[in-house]
Every structure is written in C-alpha cells, then in structure tokens.
C-alpha positions as a Python dict, from the first residue, in 0.01 Angstrom:
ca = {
    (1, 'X'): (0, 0, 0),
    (2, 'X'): (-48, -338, -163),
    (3, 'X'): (188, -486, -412),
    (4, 'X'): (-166, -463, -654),
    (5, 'X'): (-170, -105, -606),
    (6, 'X'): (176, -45, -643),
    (7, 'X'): (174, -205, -956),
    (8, 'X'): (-89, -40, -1091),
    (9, 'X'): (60, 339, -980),
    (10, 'X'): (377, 243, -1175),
    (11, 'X'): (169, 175, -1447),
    (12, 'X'): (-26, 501, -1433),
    (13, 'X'): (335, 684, -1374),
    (14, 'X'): (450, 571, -1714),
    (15, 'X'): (90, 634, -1908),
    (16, 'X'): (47, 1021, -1697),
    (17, 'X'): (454, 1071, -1798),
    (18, 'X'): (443, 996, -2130),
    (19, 'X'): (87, 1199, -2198),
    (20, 'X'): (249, 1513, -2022),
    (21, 'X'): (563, 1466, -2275),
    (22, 'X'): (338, 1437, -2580),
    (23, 'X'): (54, 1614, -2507),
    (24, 'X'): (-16, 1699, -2148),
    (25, 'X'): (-266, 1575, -1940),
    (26, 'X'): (-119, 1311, -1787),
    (27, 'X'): (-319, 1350, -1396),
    (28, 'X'): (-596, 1263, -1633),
    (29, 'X'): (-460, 923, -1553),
    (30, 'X'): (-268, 998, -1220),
    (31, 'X'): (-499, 1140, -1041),
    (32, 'X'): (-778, 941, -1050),
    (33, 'X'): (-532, 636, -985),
    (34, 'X'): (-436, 767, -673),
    (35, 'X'): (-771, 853, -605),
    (36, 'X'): (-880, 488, -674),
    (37, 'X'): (-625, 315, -414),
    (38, 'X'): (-768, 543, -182),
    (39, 'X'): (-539, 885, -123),
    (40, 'X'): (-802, 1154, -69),
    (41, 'X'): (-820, 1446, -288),
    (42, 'X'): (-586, 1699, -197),
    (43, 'X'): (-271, 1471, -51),
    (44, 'X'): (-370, 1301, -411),
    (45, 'X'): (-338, 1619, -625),
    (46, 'X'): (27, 1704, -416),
    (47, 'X'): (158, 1352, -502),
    (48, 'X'): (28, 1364, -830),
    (49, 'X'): (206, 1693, -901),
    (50, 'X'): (554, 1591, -743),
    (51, 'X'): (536, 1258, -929),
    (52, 'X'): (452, 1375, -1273),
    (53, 'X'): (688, 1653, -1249),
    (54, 'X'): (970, 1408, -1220),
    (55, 'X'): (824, 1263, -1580),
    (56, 'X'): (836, 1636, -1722),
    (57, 'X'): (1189, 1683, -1611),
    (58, 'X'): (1272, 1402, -1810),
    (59, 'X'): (1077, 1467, -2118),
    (60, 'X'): (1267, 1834, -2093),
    (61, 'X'): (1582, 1667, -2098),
    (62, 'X'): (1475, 1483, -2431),
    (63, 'X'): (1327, 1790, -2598),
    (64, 'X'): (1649, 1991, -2494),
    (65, 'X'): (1762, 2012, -2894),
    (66, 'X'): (1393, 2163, -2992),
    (67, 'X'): (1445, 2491, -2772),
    (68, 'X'): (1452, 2776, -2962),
    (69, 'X'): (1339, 3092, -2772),
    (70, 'X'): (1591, 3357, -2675),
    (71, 'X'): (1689, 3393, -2295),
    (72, 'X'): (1553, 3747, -2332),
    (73, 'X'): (1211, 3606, -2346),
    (74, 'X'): (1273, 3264, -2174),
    (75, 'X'): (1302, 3456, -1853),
    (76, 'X'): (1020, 3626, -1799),
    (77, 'X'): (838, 3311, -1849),
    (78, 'X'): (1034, 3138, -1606),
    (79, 'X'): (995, 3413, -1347),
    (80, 'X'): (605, 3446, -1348),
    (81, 'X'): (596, 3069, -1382),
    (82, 'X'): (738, 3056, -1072),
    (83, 'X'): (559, 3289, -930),
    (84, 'X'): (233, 3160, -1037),
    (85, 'X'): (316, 2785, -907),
    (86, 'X'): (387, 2914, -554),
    (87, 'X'): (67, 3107, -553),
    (88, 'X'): (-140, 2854, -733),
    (89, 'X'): (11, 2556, -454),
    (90, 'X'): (-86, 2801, -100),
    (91, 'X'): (-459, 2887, -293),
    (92, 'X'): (-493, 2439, -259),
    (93, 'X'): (-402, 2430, 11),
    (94, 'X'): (-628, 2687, 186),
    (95, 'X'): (-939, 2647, -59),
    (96, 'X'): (-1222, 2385, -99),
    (97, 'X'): (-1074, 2191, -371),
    (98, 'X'): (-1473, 2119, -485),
    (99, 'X'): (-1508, 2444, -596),
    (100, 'X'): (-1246, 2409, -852),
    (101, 'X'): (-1363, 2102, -954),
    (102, 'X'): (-1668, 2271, -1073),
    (103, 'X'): (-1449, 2582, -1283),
    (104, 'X'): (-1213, 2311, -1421),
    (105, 'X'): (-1431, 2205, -1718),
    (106, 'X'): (-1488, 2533, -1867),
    (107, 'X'): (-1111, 2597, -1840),
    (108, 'X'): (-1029, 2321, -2006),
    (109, 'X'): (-1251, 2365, -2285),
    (110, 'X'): (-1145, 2709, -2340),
    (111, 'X'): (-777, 2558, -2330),
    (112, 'X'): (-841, 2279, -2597),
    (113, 'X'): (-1057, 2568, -2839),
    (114, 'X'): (-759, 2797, -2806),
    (115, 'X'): (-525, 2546, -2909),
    (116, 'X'): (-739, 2472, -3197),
    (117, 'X'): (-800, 2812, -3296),
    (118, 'X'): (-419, 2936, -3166),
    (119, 'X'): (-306, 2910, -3492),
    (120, 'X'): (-570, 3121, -3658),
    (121, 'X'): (-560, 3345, -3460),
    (122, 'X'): (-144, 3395, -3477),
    (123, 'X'): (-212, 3400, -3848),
    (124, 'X'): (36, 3696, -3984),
    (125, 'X'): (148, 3796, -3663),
    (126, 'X'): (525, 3756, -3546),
    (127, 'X'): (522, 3529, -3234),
    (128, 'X'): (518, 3653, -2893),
    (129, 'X'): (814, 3482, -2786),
    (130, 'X'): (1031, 3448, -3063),
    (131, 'X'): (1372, 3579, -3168),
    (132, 'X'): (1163, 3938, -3271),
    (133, 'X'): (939, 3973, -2987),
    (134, 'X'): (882, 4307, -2882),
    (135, 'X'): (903, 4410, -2519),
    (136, 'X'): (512, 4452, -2530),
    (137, 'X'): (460, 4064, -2667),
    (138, 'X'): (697, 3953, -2427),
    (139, 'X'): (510, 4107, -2147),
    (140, 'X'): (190, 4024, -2257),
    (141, 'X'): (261, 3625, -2339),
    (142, 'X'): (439, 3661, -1904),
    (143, 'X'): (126, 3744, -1829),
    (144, 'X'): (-32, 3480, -1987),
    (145, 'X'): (232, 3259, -1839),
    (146, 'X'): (127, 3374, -1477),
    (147, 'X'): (-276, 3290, -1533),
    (148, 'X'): (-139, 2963, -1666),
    (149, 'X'): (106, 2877, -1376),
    (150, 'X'): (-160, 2953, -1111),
    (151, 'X'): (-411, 2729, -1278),
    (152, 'X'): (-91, 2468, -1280),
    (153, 'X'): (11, 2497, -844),
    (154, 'X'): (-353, 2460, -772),
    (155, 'X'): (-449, 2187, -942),
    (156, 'X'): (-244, 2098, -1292),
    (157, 'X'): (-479, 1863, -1445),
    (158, 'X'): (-387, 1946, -1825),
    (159, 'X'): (-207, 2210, -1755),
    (160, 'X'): (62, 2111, -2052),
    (161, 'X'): (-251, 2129, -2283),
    (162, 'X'): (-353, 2482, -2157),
    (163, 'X'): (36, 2598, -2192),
    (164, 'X'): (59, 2456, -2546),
    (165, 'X'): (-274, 2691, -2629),
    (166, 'X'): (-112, 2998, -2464),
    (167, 'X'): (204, 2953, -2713),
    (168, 'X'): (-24, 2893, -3006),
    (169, 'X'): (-189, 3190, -2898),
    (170, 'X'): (87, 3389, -2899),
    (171, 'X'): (227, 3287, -3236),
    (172, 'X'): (439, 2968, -3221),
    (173, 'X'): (370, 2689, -3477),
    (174, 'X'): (633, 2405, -3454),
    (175, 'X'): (455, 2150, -3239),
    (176, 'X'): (799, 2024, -3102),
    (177, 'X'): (949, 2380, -3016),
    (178, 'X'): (570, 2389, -2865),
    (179, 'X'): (642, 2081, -2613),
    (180, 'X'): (1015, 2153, -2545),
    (181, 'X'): (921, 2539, -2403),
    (182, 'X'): (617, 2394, -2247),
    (183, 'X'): (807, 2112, -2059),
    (184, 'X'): (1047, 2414, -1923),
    (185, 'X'): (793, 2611, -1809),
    (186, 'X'): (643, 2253, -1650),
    (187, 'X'): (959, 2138, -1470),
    (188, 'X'): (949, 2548, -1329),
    (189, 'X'): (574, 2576, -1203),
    (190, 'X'): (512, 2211, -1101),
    (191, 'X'): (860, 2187, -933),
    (192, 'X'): (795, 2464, -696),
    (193, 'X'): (435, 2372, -619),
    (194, 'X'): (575, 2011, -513),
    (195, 'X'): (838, 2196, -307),
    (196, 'X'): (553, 2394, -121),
    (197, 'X'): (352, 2070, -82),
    (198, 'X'): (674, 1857, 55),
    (199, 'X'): (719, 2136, 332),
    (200, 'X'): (346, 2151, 388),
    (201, 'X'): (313, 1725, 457),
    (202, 'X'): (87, 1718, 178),
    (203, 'X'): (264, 1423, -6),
    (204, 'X'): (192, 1034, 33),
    (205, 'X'): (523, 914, -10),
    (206, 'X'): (545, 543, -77),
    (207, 'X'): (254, 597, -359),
    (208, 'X'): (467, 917, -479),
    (209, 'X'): (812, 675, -495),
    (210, 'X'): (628, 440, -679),
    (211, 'X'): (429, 701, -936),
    (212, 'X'): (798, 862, -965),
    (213, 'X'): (923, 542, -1111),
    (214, 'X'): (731, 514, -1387),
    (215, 'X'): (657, 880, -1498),
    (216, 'X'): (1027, 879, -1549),
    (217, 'X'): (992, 633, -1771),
    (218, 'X'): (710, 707, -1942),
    (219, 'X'): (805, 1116, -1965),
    (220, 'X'): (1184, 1042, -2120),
    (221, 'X'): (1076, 763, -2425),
    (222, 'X'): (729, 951, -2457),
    (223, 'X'): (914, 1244, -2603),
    (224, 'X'): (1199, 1067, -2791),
    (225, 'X'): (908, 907, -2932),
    (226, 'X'): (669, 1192, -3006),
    (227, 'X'): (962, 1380, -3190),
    (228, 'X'): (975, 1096, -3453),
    (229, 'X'): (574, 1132, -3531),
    (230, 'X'): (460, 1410, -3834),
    (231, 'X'): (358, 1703, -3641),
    (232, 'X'): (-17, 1705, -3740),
    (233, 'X'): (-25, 1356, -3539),
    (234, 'X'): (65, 1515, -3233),
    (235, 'X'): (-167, 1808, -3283),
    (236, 'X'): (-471, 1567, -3320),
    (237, 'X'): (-352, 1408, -2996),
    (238, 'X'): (-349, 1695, -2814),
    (239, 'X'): (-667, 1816, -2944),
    (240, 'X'): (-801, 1441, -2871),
    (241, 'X'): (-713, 1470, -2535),
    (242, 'X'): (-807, 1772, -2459),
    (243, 'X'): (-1142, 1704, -2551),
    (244, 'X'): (-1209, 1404, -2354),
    (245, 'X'): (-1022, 1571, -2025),
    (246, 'X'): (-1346, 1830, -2077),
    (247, 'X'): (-1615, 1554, -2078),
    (248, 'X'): (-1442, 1419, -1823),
    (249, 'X'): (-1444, 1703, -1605),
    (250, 'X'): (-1775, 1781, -1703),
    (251, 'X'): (-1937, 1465, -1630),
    (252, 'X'): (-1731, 1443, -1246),
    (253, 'X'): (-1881, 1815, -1204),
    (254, 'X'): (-2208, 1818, -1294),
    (255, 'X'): (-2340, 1460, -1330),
}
C-alpha cells in the first residue's frame, strides 16, 4: 500500500464514519475506495465492515445520552441483530456477491421511501419500541430487526439508512433517539459480521488499520456534530443520501 493510498483510505475512513453517524451510508464512500486502490470485492466489503464499525462504535458512544428505549425491548433487537449479522456474514461468504449487487438497488429504494413515508405511516400509532410497546410490536419490529441485520452481515452498504426506516416504520419520530438506537443495533450486527470475517481471513489489514483511523474520527465528531443540527436537517440528509446510494446502485447494476 502506497503512502497515496493510505492517505486517501484515512480520508474515506473519516467521510464513511461520519455519514454512518449522521445518516448511514458511509461504504457509499468506503467501499468503492477500497475498491479503487485495488482490494477485490469481497476482502473489500469485510474490511469495509470491520473498519466502519469501529466509526459506529464511536458515534454510539456520543449518542449514549439520546437512548431512550426500555431494556425490555432493547433486547430483542440486540438478539436477532446478532443473529442476523452472523447469518448475513456466512451467506458472503459462500454466495456470488454479483447477484446482490443486482437486488441492492431496489432495497435501497424501498429503504429511503420507507423512511420518507415511516412517519405517515406511524401516524396515531404508539411506537413499536417504546416505553408502551406491546409484546406483539416488540416482536414484530425483532423481526424487522432480523431482515435488516441479514441485509447488514452480507453486505451493509446503507444499512444505517434501512435501520432508521425500520424505526420510522415502527413509530419512532425523534431523529436523534433514531441514530442513537440505530448505532446500537450497528455496533451489534456489524461487530459480529467483522468477527466472522477476521476468523474467515477475509480482512486486508494494513488498508483496514488505516480506514480504522479515520472512521473513528469521523464517526465520534460526526455525531457530536449532527446532535447540534434542527432535526429536519438531518432528515433531508438522510433522505439525500439515500437517494443518490439508489442511483448509484442502479447505475453499477444495470448500466
């Protein structure tokens, strides 16, 4: 690796960090960069989940005073999270990867509608995973949790954006309560999927160190940061990018 490339990692650590803290989406930027100094596609996606994991666990850490969501319901979320994750990492590593690629856009425009239309769709309705949730919410918003977590181990491109729809879905409004549960679910589902890939041998390490370096960075001040902007700000943003991830995808699918 050349001190060019390095460089230019670190830089797409910080930008990929701080996107997952605000928004999610940050392999929107880290993956391609690894792609682009040459790590092929799956040892790319495995570094690009360990490394941008690192920049979620520190955007959790500043989000920690935005949590609001009973254990009772924190759990279950955790638990298929996890679950999901280890499934979702095994399913890239023993399936063409190019046949996702051509799925991906269509999830990710269905994730970026339902976050638009979440709210609308909550309207009246007592969310899923609040201090009322019902056993039958709770349940149904785990299962959600597990679709989402598998989508996150295999590949995890924008995966913040399609847990932020699932909790807009399922009744939760405050944008910042939004990103703190998502970045625990996000520290939960990509930190076993990097485990599975570290034990597989399907991480590049010195581009991983380097990636590491700056998603911390970029994942800690990206959400001390987002916390001080009006929450309709942030919802544009995520709606922003989770529009142009789409014609992105689109356009590396089927062009």
């Amino acid at each position: 690796m050349t001190l060019e490339h390095a460089i230019f990692l670190f830089v797409a650590g910080i930008l990929g960090g701080a996107l997952n803290a605000v928004a999610g989406g940050g392999s929107f930027v880290a993956f391609p960069a690894l792609l682009f100094v040459g790590v092929p596609p799956i040892p790319a996606n495995a570094t690009n989940t360990l490394a941008l994991w690192t920049g979620v666990t520190a955007s959790g850490g500043a989000y920690r005073n935005r949590l609001d969501v009973p254990t009772r319901v924190l759990l279950p979320l955790l638990v298929t999270g996890l679950a999901g994750g280890i499934i979702g990492a095994f399913l890239l590593l023993h399936t063409p990867a190019h046949t996702f690629m051509r799925v991906l856009p269509w999830l990710m425009l269905g994730a970026t509608l339902l976050f638009v239309f979440g709210k609308k769709l909550a309207r009246g309705r007592v969310s899923s995973v609040g201090h009322e949730a019902t056993a039958a919410a709770i349940v149904g918003a785990s299962i959600f949790e597990l679709a989402v977590a598998l989508y996150g181990g295999y590949f995890g491109g924008g995966m913040g954006i399609v847990n932020l729809a699932m909790l807009a879905a399922v009744g939760m409004t405050d944008i910042h309560a939004m990103n703190a549960l998502k970045s625990i679910l996000g520290v939960a589902i990509n930190g076993v999927a990097a485990a599975v890939f570290v034990v597989k041998g399907a991480i590049y390490w010195p581009q991983a160190i380097v990636m590491i370096a700056g998603a911390l960075v970029g994942g800690y001040f990206g959400a001390h940061y987002a916390q001080k902007l009006p929450q309709a700000w942030i919802r544009g943003f995520v709606i922003l990018v989770g529009a142009s991830m789409t014609a992105y995808f689109f356009v590396r699918a089927y062009a």
